[in-house]
N, C-alpha and C positions, 0 to 999 in steps of 0.2 A: 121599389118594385124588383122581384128578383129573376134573377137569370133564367130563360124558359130554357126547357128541356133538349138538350143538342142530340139531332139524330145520328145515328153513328153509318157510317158509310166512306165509301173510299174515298179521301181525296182526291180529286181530278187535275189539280195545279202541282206539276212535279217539285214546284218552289214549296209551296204550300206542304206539300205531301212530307217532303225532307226537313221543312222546320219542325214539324208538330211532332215527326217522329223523335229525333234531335231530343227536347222538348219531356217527350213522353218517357222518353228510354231514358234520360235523367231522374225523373221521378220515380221511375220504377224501380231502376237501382238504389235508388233513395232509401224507397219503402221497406225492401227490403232486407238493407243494414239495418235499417230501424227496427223493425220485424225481429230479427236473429237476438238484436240488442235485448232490447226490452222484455222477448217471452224466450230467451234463451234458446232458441229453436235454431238447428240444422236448415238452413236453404240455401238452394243451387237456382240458379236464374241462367237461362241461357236465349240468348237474342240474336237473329242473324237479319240482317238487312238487306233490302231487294237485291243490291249490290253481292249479299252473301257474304258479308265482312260479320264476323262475329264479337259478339258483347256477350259478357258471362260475369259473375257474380258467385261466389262462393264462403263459405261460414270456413273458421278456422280448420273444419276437418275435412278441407279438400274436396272438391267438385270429384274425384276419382271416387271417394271412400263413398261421399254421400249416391253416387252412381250404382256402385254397388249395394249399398242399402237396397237400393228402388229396385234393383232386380230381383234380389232377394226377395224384396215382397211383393211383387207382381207378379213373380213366378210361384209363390208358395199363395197368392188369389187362386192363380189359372187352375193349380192342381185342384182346390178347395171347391171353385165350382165345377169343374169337369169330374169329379169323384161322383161317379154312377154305382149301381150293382154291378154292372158288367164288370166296369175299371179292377173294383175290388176284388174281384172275383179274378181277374188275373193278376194280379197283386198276390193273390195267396197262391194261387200256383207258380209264382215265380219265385215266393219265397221258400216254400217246398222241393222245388229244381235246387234250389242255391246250397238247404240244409241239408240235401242228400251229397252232393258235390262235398261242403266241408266232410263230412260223415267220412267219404269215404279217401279226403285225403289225411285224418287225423289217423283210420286205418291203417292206411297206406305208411304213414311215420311210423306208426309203434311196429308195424312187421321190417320197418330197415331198422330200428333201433333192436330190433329178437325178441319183440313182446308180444304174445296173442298171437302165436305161430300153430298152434293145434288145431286150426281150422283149413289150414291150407292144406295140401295136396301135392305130390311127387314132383308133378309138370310144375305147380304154383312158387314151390319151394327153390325149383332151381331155375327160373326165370329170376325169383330174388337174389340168388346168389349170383349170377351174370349180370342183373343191376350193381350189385355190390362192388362187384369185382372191376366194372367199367368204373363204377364213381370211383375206386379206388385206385383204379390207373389213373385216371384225370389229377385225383386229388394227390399223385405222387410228380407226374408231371410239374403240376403246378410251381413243389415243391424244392422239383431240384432245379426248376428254372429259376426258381428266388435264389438259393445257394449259389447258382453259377453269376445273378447276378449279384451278390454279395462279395460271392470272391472278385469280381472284375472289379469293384469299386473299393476294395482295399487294397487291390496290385495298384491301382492308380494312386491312392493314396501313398501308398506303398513307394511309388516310382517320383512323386511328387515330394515327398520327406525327405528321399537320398536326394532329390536335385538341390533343395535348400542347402543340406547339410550341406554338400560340396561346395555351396556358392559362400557358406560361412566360414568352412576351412579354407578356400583362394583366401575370402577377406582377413583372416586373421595371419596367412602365413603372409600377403602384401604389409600388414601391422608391423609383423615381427620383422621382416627386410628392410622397414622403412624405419624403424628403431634401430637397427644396430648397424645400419649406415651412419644414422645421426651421431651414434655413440662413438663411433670409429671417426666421426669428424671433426670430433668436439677433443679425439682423444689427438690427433694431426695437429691440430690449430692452439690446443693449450700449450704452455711453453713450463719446461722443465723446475722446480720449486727446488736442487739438490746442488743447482750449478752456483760460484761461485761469481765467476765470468758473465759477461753480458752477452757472449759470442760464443758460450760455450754449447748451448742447442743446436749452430750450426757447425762448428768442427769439431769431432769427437776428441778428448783429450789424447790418445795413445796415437794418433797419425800426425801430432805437429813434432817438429825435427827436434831436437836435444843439440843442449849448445855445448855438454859436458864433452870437451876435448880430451882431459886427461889430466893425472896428475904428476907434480915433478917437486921436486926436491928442491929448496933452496940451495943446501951445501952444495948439490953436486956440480958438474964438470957442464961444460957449454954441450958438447955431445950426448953425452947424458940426459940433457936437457930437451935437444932436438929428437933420442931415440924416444925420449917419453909424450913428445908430444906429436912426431910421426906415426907411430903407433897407432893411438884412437883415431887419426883423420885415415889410417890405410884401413880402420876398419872401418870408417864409413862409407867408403866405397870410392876414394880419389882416385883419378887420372894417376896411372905409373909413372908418366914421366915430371909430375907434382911430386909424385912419393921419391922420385930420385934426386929431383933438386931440390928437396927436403933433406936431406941425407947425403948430398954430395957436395 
């Protein structure tokens, strides 16, 4: 025996009312993947619950784009049946206002360009020329306000290039300070490849004393002897009274 026919009406049981919704709004969502799926068709589903909590559903092109679809075509209905004689009838005179408007700013172009000036008039002619002359001030304005800002942004670049370059000339002349210290230290701390001696880097050979006293004669006389060897010690600089008991 099959299911009799359920009247449709409000829920009265707030448990009741929230399951079937629950429920329904499941299936509906359902249907309507399946729907998109199967006949390839755009659908937007949108659900708000008593509460005003919203459920929504939308096909790969977005609940926004499909939105605008529907206005598009509910608004291009409204015009379709609202289109009377009357409508149309103001419809051509608004498009007759609009054609005379372009008309007379295409006009308007060819006399500031100098074209189809024979029809103008003394007063017409030099009201153009005081148009001309203001767009031409404007348009010089403009002009050298680009230039001056031009030039301001190449003194800065300008001022910005010299800072660098300075900051690479400090860097290289600290390079060149910090190299020939190095070299000057390396030239301190190597020790001489010329010397014979092992002590010769520290006293220079021409400041150690000579032990050459002098020379003498074997044949000669004992006096003889002492003059030739008083000699070289009085020229090294002896105590006098050495040099006299030397010689006396």
């Amino acid at each position: 025996m099959g299911r009799g026919r359920v009247q449709l009406k409000r829920i009265e049981n707030k448990i009741n009312r929230q399951v079937t919704f629950s429920k329904r709004r499941s299936g509906l969502l359902k249907k309507a993947h399946e729907i998109s799926v199967l006949c390839d068709a755009e659908v937007a589903l949108i659900i708000f619950s008593t509460k005003g909590k919203l459920y929504e559903y939308a096909t790969d092109s977005s609940m926004e784009k499909i939105l605008e679809r529907y206005e598009r075509y509910s608004y291009a209905e409204k015009a379709l049946v609202s289109a009377d004689p009357e409508s149309q009838g103001n419809w051509c005179h608004e498009y007759s206002k609009l054609k005379a408007r372009v008309e007379a700013i295409q006009k308007s172009q060819r006399h500031l360009m100098g074209e189809q000036l024979e029809s103008l008039n003394l007063k017409e002619l030099q009201q153009l020329e005081q148009q001309l002359e203001s767009s031409l001030k404007h348009i010089r304005s403009r002009k050298s306000q680009l230039l001056l800002d031009s030039i301001s942004e190449l003194k800065r670049k300008e001022k910005s290039l010299q800072e660098h370059n300075k900051a690479l000339e400090k860097e290289l002349m600290e390079k060149q300070k910090a190299l020939t210290q190095q070299q000057h230290w390396e030239q301190q701390t190597q020790p001489p490849t010329n010397s014979s001696s092992p002590l010769s880097f520290l006293l220079p050979t021409d400041s150690l004393p000579t032990l050459n006293i002098g020379t003498y004669q074997a044949t000669g006389t004992g006096a003889e002897e002492v003059e030739g060897i008083a000699q070289p010690q009085a020229r090294m600089g002896l105590p006098p009274w050495m040099v006299r008991h030397l010689n006396g």
